[in-house]
C-alpha positions in Angstrom: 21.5 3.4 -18.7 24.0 4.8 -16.1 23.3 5.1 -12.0 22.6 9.0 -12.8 20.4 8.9 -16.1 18.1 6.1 -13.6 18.1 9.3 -10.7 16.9 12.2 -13.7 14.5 9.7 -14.6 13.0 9.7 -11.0 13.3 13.3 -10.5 11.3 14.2 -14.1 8.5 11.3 -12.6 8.4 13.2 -9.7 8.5 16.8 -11.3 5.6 15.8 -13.5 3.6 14.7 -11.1 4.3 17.7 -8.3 3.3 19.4 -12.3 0.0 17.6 -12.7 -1.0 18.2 -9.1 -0.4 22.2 -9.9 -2.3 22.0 -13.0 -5.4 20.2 -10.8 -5.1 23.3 -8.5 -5.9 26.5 -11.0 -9.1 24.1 -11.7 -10.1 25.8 -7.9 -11.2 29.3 -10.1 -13.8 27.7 -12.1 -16.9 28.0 -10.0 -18.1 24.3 -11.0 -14.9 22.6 -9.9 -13.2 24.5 -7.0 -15.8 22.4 -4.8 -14.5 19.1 -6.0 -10.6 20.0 -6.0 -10.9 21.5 -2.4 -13.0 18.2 -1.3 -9.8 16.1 -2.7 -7.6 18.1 -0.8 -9.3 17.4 2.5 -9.7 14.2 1.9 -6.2 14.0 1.5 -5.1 15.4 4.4 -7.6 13.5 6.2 -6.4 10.1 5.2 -3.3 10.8 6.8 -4.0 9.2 10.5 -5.7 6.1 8.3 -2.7 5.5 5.9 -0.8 5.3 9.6 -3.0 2.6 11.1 -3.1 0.7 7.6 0.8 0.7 7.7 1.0 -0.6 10.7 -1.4 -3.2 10.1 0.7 -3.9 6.9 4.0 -4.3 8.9 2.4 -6.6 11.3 1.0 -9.1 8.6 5.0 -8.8 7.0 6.1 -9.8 9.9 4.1 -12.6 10.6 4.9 -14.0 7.3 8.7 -13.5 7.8 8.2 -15.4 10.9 6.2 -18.1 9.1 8.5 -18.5 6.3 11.5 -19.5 8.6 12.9 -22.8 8.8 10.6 -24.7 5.9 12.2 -26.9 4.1 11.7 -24.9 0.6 13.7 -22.1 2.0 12.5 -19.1 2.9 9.1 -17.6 2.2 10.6 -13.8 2.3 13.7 -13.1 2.7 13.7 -9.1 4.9 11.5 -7.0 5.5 11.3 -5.0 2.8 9.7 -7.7 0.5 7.6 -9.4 3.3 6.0 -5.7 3.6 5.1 -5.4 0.2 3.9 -9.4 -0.5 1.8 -8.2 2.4 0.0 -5.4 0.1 -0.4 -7.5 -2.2 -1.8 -10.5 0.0 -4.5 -7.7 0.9 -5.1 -7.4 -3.3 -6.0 -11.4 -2.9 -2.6 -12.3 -4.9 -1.8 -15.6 -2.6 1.2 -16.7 -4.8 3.6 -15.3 -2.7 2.8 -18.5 -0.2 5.0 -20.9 -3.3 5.4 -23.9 -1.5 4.7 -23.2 1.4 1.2 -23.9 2.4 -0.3 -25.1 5.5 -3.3 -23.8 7.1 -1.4 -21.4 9.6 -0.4 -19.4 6.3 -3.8 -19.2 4.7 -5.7 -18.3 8.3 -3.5 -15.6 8.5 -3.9 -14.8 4.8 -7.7 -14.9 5.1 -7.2 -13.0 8.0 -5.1 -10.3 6.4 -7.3 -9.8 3.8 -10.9 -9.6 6.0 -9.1 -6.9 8.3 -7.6 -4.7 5.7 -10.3 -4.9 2.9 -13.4 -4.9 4.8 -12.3 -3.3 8.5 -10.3 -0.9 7.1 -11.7 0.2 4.1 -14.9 0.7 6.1 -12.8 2.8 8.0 -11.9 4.5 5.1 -15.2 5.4 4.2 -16.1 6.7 7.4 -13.0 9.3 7.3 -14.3 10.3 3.8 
């Protein structure tokens, strides 16, 4: 697979799905469902200001591992930022592998601490929005 046939293949994922979302929008005629669909686009454009605050929560949990992950003697825990952002997702899905060798309890306070702020703070947040 060539460097272009990979970008056609992202622009048909995203054409299908800018085509699904349409197709969920003529569901607003039918008396029975226009409720629901408008509701989900509220709460879409609602979520915006949390999705903001849960990023930056996310960012600051990367960077704390990034931080953490210098100088050990098994190398380093994440290498930019990129991958500590993501392993920070993850760590909030209670996937604590990312840690490999290195853990002491530094790591797993902030892990547990990770993980009580963005599952339970937040996502009570999130239910408050909605």
């Amino acid at each position: 697979m060539t460097v272009n046939d990979y970008r056609i293949r992202i622009l048909y994922a995203i054409g299908v799905l800018i085509l699904w979302n349409r197709f969920l929008y003529f569901f607003r005629v039918f008396r029975s469902m226009g409720f629901y669909i408008r509701m989900l686009y509220e709460v879409i454009k609602d979520i915006g200001h949390f999705l903001f605050i849960l990023g930056v929560v996310y960012a600051a949990f990367a960077h704390a591992f990034i931080l953490l992950g210098r100088n050990n003697s098994s190398g380093a825990l994440i290498e930019d930022f990129g991958s500590a952002y993501f392993d920070s997702y993850l760590i909030t899905n209670v996937y604590a592998d990312i840690f490999g060798d290195f853990r002491n309890g530094l790591s797993w306070i902030i892990f547990l601490l990770s993980t009580i702020i963005t599952n339970i703070i937040l996502m009570n947040l999130l239910i408050s929005i909605v």
